[in-house]
C-alpha positions as CSV (number, residue, x, y, z in Angstrom):
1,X,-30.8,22.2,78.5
2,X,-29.1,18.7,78.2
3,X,-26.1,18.9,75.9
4,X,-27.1,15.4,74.8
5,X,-30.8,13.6,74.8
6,X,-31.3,9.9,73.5
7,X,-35.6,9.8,73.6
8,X,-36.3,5.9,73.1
9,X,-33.4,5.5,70.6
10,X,-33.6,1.8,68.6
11,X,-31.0,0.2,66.5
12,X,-31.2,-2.8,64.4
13,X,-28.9,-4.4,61.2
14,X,-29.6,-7.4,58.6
15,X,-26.8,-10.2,58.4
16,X,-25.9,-11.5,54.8
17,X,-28.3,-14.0,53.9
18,X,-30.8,-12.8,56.8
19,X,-34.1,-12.2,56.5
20,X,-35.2,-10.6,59.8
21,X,-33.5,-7.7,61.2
22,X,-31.5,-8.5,64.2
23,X,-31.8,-5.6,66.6
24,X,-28.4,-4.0,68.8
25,X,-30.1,-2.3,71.4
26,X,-33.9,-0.7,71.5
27,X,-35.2,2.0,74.3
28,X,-31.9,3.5,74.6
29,X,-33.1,6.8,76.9
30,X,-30.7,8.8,78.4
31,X,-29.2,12.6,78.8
32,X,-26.1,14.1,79.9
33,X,-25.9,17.7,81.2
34,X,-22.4,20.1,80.6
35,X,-19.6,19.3,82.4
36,X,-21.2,16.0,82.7
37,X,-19.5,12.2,82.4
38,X,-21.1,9.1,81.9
39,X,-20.2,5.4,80.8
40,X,-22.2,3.0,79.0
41,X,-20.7,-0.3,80.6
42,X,-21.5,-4.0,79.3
43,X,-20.0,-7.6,77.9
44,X,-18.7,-7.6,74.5
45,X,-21.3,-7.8,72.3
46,X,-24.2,-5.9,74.2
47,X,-24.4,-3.3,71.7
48,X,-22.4,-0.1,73.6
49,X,-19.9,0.6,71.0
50,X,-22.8,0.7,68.2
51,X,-24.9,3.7,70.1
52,X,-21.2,5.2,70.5
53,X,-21.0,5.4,66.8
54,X,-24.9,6.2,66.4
55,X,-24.3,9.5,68.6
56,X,-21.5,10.1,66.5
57,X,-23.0,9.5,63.2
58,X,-21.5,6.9,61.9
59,X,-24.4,5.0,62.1
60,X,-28.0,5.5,61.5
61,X,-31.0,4.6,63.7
62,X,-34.0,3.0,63.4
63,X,-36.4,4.9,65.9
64,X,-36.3,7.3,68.5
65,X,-34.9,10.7,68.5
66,X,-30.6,12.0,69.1
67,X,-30.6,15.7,70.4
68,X,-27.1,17.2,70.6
69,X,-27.3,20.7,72.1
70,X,-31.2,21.2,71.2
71,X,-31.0,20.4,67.6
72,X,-31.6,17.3,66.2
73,X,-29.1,15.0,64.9
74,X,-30.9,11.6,64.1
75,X,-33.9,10.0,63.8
76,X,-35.6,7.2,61.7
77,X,-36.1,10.2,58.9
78,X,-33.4,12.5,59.5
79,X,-29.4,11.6,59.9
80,X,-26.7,14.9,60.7
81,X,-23.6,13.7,58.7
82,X,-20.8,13.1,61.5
83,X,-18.6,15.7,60.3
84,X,-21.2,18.1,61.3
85,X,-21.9,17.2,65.1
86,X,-18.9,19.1,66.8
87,X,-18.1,15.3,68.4
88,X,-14.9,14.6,69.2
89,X,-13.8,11.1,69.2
90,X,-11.2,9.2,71.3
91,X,-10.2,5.6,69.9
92,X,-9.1,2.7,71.4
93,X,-6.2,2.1,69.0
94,X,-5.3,5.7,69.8
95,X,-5.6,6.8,65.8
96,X,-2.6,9.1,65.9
97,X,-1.1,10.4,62.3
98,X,2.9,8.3,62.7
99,X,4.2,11.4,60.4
100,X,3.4,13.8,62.4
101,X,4.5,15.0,66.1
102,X,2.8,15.5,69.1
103,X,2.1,19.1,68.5
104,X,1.0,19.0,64.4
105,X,-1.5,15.8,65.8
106,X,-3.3,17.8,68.5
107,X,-3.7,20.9,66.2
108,X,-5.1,18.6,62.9
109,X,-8.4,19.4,63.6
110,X,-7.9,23.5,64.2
111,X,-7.1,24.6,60.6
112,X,-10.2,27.4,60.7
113,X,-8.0,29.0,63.7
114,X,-5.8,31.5,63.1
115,X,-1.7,30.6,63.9
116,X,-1.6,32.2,66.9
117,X,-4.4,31.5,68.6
118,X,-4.1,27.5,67.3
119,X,-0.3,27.5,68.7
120,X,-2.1,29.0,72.2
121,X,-4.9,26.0,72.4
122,X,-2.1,23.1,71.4
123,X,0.1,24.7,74.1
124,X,-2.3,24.8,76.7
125,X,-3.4,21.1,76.1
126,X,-0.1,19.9,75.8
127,X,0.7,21.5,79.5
128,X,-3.1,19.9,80.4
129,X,-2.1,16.3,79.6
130,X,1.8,16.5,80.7
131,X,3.5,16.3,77.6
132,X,4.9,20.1,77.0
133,X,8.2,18.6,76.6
134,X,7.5,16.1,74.1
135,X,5.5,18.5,72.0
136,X,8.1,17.3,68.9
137,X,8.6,13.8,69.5
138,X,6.4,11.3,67.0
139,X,4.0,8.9,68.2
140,X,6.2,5.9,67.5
141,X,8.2,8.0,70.4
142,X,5.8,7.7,72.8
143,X,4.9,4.6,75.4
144,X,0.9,3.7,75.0
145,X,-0.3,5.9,77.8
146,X,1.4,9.6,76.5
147,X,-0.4,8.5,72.9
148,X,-3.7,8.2,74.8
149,X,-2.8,11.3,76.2
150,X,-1.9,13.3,72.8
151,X,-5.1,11.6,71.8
152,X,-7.6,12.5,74.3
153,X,-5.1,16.3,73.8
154,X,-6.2,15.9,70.3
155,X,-10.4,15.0,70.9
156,X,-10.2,17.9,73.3
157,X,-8.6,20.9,71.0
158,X,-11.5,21.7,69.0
159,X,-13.8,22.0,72.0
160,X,-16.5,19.9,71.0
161,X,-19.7,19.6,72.3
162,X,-19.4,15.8,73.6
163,X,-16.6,13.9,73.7
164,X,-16.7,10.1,73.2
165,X,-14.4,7.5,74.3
166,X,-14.1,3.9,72.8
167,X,-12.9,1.8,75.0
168,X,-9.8,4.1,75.4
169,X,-7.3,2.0,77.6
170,X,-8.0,-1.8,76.5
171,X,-4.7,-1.6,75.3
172,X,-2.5,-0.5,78.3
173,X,-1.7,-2.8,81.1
174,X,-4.1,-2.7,84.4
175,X,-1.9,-0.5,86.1
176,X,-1.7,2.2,83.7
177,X,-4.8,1.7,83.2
178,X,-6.3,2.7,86.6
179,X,-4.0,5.8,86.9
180,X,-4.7,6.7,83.4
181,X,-8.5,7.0,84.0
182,X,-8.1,9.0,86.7
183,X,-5.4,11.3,85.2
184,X,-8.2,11.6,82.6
185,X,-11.3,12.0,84.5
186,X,-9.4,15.2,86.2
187,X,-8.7,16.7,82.6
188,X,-12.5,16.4,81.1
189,X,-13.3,18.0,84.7
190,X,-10.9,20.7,84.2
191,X,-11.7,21.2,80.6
192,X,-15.4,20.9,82.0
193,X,-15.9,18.6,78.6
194,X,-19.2,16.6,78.4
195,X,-18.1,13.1,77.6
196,X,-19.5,9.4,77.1
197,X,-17.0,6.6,77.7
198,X,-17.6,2.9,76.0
199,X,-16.2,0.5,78.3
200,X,-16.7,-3.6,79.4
201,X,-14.2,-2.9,82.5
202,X,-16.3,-1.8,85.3
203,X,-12.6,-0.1,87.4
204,X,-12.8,2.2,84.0
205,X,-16.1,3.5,84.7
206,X,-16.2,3.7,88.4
207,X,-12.5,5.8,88.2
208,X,-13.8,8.4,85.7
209,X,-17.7,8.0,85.0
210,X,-20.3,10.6,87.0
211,X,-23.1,8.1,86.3
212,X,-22.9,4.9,84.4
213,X,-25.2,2.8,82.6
214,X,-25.2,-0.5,82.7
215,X,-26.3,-2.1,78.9
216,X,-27.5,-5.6,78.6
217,X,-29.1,-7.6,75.8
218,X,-29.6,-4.1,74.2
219,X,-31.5,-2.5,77.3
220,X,-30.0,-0.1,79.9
221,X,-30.5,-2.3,82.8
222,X,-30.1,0.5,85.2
223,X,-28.4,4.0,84.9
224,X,-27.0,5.7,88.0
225,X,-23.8,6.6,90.1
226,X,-21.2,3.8,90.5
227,X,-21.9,3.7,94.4
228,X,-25.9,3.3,93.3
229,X,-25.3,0.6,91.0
230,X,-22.8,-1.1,93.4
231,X,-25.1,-0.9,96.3
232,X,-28.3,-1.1,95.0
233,X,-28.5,-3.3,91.8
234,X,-32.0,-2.5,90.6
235,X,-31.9,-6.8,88.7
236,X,-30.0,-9.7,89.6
237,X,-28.0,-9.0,86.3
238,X,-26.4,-5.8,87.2
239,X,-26.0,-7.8,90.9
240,X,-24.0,-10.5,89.2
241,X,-22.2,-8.2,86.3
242,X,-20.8,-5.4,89.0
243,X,-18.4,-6.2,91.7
244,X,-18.1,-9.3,93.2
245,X,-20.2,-11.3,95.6
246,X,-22.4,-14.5,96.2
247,X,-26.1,-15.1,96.4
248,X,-27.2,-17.0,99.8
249,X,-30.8,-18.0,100.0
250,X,-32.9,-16.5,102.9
251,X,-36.7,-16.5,104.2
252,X,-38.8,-13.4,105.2
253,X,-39.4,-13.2,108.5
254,X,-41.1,-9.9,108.6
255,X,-41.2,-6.6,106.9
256,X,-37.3,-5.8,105.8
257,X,-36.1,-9.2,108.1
258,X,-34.3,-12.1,105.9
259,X,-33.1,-15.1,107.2
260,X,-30.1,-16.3,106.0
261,X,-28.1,-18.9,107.3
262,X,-25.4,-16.0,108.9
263,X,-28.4,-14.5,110.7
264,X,-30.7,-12.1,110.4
265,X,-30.4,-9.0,107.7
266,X,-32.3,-5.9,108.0
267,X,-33.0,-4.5,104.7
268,X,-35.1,-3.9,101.7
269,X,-36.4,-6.6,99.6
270,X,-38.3,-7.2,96.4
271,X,-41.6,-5.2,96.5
272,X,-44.2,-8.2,96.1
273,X,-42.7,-10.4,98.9
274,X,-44.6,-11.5,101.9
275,X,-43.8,-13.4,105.3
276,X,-42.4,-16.8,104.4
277,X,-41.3,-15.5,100.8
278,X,-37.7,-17.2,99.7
279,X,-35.5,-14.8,98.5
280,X,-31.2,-14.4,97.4
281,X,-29.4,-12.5,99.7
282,X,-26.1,-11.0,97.8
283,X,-23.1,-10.9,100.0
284,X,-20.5,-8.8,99.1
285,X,-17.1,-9.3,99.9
286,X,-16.6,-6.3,102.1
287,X,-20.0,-7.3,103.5
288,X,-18.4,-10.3,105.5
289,X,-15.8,-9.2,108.2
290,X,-13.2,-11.3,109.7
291,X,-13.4,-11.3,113.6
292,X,-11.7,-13.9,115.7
293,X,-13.8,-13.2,118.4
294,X,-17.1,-14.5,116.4
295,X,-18.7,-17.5,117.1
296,X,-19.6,-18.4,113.4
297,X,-16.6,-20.3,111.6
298,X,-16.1,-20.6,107.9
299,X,-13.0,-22.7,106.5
300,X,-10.8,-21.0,104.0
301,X,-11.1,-23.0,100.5
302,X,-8.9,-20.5,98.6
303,X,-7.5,-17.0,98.9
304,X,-5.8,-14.6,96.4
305,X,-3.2,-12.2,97.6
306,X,-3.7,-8.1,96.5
307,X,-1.4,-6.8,98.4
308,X,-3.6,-4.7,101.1
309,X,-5.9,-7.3,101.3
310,X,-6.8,-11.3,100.8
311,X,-9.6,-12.3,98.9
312,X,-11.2,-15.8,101.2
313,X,-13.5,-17.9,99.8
314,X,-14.9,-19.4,102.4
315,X,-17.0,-22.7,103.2
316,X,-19.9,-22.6,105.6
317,X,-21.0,-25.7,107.8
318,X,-23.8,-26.0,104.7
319,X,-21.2,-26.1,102.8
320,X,-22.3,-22.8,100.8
321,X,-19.3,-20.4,99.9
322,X,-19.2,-17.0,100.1
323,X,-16.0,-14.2,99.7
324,X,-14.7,-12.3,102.2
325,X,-11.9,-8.9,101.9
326,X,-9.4,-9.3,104.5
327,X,-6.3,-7.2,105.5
328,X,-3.5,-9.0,104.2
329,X,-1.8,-9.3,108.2
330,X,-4.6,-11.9,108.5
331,X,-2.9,-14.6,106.5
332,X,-4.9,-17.7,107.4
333,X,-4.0,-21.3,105.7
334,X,-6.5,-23.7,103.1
335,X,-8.4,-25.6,105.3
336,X,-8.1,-23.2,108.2
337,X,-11.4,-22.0,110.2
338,X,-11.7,-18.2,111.1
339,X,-14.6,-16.1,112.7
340,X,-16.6,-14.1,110.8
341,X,-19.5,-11.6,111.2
342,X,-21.6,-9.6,108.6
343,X,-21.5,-5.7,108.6
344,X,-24.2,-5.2,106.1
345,X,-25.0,-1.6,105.1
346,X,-27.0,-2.3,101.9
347,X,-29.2,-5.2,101.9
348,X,-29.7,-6.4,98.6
349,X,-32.5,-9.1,97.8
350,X,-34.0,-10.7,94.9
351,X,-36.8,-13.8,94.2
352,X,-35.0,-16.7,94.8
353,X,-34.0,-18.3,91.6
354,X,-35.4,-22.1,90.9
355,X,-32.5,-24.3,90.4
């Protein structure tokens, strides 16, 4: 049994002055088994954070059906008050009480233990998230990424049935930020905690999520693994939104044969196409290899440096640009012409768009 079931889940909210509802999100259907991670990853403004705080309880629903552990919990005629869910949260702002230390802020939500037994569970998360020896220091004490710690410590000590994450790192700089999501992917594992993180930074989600699911203009666009979603976009939004790459135009020259102006791709393609259909082609960056030996130039019209590798853009003779990854030993001038060839695993196609 799922530890947590959204079945068609709808939200909507009047503005001051507004007449019609505006609605957040609608369809929401998703579930998430023990042990289980997932992300719901979007732009600002696509409604993620709201179905956070609807699974938590702080905010009502207007249709569809919230499960948590077999029971109900919301509905258009029933709302579970969020205080008794057995959610934890995790904050984005971190939400840590400044009077009291490490130790007294992981254990604030186990007064029904006894002493003993709530000194045991505060040790044993203080030794899970590295901070044993900081057990009486105050939060002020602490640099952004041990607070996150003592508050992930803190949304983990009452064992909750779901854990949920709100946009947990925006505040830490990008390289904390990557090691932190890993260092915190490997304690839900090992605390086997069932967890949903909110996030608009896809490196967030693909370093600690299981499956993610991508939300746009209130619909999940497509819910999957992070390699899935990378690979095999199921629209052009979640092409455009995840990663990077470029969309060349190609023609179909027969069943999974397109055209494009690098040659010819073998892949799938969209399911009502026919011979002579025009299609996008995306090109990843990683999908276009540098190789001196190629016959097929490209001029270099900027790079960026990081570190193992250069990001090209690169001009063809049409004058179309696409991106390439290089090892950073290959470091080519503007205006210089270089060989490349595609290595395409994953063929990705879509109707080409009219300009």
């Amino acid at each position: 049994m799922p530890v947590l079931s959204l079945k068609n889940v709808s939200h909507s909210y009047h503005e001051r002055g507004g007449a019609q509802p505006l609605t957040t999100f609608s369809r929401l259907d998703f579930s998430l088994e023990r042990g289980q991670i997932a992300c719901l990853l979007g732009p600002s403004g696509c409604g993620k954070t709201t179905a956070l705080r609807c699974i938590a309880g702080f905010e009502q629903v207007n249709s569809g059906e919230i499960i948590l552990d077999g029971r109900l919990v919301s509905s258009a005629s029933f709302h579970l008050s969020a205080e008794k869910r057995q959610i934890g949260m995790v904050f984005q702002d971190y939400a840590l009480f400044p009077h009291l230390s490490v130790a007294k802020n992981i254990a604030f939500g186990l007064h029904n233990m006894e002493k003993q037994q709530r000194q045991k569970r505060v040790d044993e998360l203080l030794d899970v998230v590295g901070l044993k020896d900081f057990h009486q220091a105050f939060p002020h004490e602490l640099s952004g990424g041990q607070q996150q710690r003592v508050s992930l410590a803190r949304g983990l000590a009452p064992r909750p049935n779901l854990l949920l994450l709100d946009e947990p790192f925006s505040n830490l700089d990008i390289a904390l930020r990557e090691r932190l999501g890993l260092e915190v992917r490997e304690i839900l594992k090992q605390q086997n905690a069932t967890a949903i993180l909110v996030t608009h930074d896809q490196n967030e989600a693909f370093a600690i999520a299981d499956d993610i699911g991508i939300l746009h203009q209130g619909e999940i666009q497509q819910w999957n693994s992070a390699y899935q979603i990378y690979h095999e976009p199921s629209n052009r939004f979640v092409a455009d939104f995840v990663g990077e790459g470029v969309f060349l135009p190609g023609t179909v020259l027969a069943e999974k044969q397109i055209e494009i102006e690098l040659g010819i791709v073998i892949g799938n393609m969209p399911d009502d196409c026919c011979l002579g259909c025009t299609v996008d082609v995306l090109l990843r960056p990683d999908d276009v290899v540098h190789d001196d030996l190629s016959a097929v130039q490209a001029k270099v019209m900027a790079k960026a440096f990081r570190g193992a590798d250069f990001l090209y853009t690169l001009a063809l003779e049409s004058g179309t640009t696409i991106l390439s990854l290089v090892p950073s030993h290959h470091d080519h001038a503007i205006g210089e012409k270089i060989g490349i060839k595609l290595e395409i695993d994953h063929v990705v196609a879509f109707h080409r768009r009219a300009k």
